[in-house]
C-alpha positions in Angstrom: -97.1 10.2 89.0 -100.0 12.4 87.8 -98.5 15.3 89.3 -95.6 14.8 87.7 -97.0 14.1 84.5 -100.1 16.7 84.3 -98.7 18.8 81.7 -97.7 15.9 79.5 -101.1 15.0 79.9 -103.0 18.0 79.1 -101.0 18.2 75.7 -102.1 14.6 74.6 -105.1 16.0 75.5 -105.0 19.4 73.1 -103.3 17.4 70.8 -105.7 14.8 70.5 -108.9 17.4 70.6 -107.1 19.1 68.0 -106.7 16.5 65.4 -110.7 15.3 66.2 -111.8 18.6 65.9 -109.8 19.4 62.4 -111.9 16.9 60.4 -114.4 18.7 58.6 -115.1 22.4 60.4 -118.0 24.7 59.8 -114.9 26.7 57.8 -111.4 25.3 56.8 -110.5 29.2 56.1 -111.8 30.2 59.7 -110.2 27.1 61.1 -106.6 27.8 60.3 -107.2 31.6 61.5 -108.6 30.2 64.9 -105.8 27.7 65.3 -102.9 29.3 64.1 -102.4 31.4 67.0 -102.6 28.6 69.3 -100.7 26.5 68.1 -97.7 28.4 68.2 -98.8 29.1 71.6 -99.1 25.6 72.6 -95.5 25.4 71.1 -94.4 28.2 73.0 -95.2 26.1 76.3 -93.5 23.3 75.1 -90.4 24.7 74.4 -90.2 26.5 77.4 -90.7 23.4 79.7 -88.4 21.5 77.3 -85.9 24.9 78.6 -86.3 24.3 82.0 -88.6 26.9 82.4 -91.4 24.9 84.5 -95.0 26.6 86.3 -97.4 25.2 88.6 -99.5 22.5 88.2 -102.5 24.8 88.6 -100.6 27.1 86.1 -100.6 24.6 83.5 -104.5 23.5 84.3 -105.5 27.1 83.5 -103.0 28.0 80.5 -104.7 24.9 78.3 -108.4 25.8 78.9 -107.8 28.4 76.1 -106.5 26.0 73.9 -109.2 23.7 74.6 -112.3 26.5 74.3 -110.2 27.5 71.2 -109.9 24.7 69.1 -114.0 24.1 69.9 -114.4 27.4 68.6 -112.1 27.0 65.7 -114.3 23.8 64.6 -117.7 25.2 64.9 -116.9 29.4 64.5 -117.8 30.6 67.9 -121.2 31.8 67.6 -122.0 28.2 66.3 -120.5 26.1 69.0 -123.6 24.3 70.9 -123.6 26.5 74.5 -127.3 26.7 75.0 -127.1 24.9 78.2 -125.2 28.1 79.5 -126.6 30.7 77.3 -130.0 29.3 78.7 -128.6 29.2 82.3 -127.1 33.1 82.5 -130.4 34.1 80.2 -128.3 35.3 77.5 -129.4 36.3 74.0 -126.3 35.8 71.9 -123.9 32.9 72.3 -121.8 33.8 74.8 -119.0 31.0 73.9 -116.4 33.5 73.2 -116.7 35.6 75.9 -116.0 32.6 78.0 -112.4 32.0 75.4 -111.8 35.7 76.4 -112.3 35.2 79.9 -109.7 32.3 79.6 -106.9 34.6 78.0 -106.7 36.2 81.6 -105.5 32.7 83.3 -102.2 33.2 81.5 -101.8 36.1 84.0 -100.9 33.2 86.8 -97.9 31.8 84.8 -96.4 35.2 84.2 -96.4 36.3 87.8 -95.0 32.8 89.1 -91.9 33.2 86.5 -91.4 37.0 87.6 -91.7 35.9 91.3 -89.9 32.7 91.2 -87.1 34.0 89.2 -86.6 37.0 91.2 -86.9 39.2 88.5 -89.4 42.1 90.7 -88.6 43.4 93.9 -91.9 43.0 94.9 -94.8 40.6 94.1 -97.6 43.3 93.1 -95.0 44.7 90.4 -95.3 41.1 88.9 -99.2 41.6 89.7 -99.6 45.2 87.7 -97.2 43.4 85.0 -99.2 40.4 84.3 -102.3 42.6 84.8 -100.8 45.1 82.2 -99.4 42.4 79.9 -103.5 41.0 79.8 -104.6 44.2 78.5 -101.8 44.9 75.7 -102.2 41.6 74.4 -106.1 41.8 74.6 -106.0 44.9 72.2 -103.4 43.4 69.9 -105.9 40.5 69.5 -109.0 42.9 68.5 -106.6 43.9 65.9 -105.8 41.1 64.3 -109.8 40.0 64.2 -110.0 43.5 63.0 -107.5 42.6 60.3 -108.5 39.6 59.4 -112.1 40.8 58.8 -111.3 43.7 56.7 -108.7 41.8 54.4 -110.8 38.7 54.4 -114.4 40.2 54.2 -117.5 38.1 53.6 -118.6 35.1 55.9 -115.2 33.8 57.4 -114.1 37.5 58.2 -117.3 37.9 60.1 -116.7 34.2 61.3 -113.4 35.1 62.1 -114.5 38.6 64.3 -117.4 37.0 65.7 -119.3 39.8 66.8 -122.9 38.8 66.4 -124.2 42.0 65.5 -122.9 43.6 68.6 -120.6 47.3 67.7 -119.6 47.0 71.4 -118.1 43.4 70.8 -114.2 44.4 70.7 -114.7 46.5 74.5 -116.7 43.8 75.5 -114.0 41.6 75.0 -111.1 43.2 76.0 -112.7 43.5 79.4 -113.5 39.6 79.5 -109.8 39.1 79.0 -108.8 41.7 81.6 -111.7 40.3 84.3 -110.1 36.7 83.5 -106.5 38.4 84.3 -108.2 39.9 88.2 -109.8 36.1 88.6 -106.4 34.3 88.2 -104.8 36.9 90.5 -107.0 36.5 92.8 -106.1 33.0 92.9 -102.4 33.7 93.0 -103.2 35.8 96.4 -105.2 33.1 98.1 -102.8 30.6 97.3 -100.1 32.6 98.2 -102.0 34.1 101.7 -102.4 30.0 102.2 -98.5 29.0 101.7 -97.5 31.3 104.2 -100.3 30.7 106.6 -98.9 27.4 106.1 -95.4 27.7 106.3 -95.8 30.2 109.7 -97.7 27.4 111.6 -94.7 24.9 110.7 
């Protein structure tokens, strides 16, 4: 039953997160530019399981830790969301909560290689790999622009909320390559589990 109805139950979850965490944020301006994005890409999952189009369990699990990390950020701003405990832990001077959000962009890497793969659609599983690899690091840039965006046409403290780079010039790299290193970590996944299944399905 709770396999069947995970991803039902991790958007109760968001949803309910969602609505908790819209009553009174650090920024109402900064909350709707956090939020915005994810919604419609909480929607975007929705309608395509509502289509038939349906992903792993593990798939779902790691595509709603964004969401989760997001709308946290989008309540507090990120560099205000209380992460001591792991700043303190990794001995890290700025708040490193974003960097961990970036990290979770690369899990949507898994979902995109199991809909390439499972619908046939490449020849060969590392062409869905590189693809979902690729497809990280495209959509990692066009994210630095919109913060970029946002920012400039903004200005004052929610643009600065908004790009979140704590007085660090290197913050946009520094990102990108969270995303990307999130992107490698969920592959890496996708190998083991895939190394496993057929491990599996030879000794059968």
């Amino acid at each position: 039953m709770l396999k069947k109805y995970f991803p039902h139950l991790l958007a109760v979850a968001y949803a309910a997160e969602f609505v908790v965490a819209g009553v009174a944020p650090y920024s109402r301006e900064v909350w709707y530019a956090e939020n915005g994005p994810i919604v419609l890409l909480v929607a975007v999952i929705a309608v395509l399981y509502i289509r038939g189009i349906r992903f792993s369990n593990t798939a779902y699990a790691l595509m709603f830790v964004l969401p989760f990390l997001h709308t946290i950020g989008g309540h507090y701003t990120f560099e205000r969301v209380p992460f001591d405990w792991f700043n303190n832990l990794f001995g890290f001077q700025r708040n490193m909560f974003d960097r961990v959000g970036h990290f979770a962009v690369g899990f949507y890497a898994l979902p995109i290689v199991e809909y390439l793969v499972g619908r046939g659609l490449v020849a060969k599983k590392w062409v869905a790999v590189t693809y979902a690899l690729f497809t990280t690091a495209f959509v990692a840039v066009f994210y630095e622009w919109i913060e970029w965006w946002y920012a400039v046409s903004q200005g004052g403290t929610s643009g600065a909320a908004f790009l979140g780079s704590q007085g660090d010039v290197w913050d946009a790299q520094k990102d990108m390559l969270m995303d990307v290193l999130g992107a490698v970590f969920t592959l890496l996944i996708y190998k083991i589990k895939s190394c496993t299944g057929s491990a599996r399905n030879a000794a059968q």
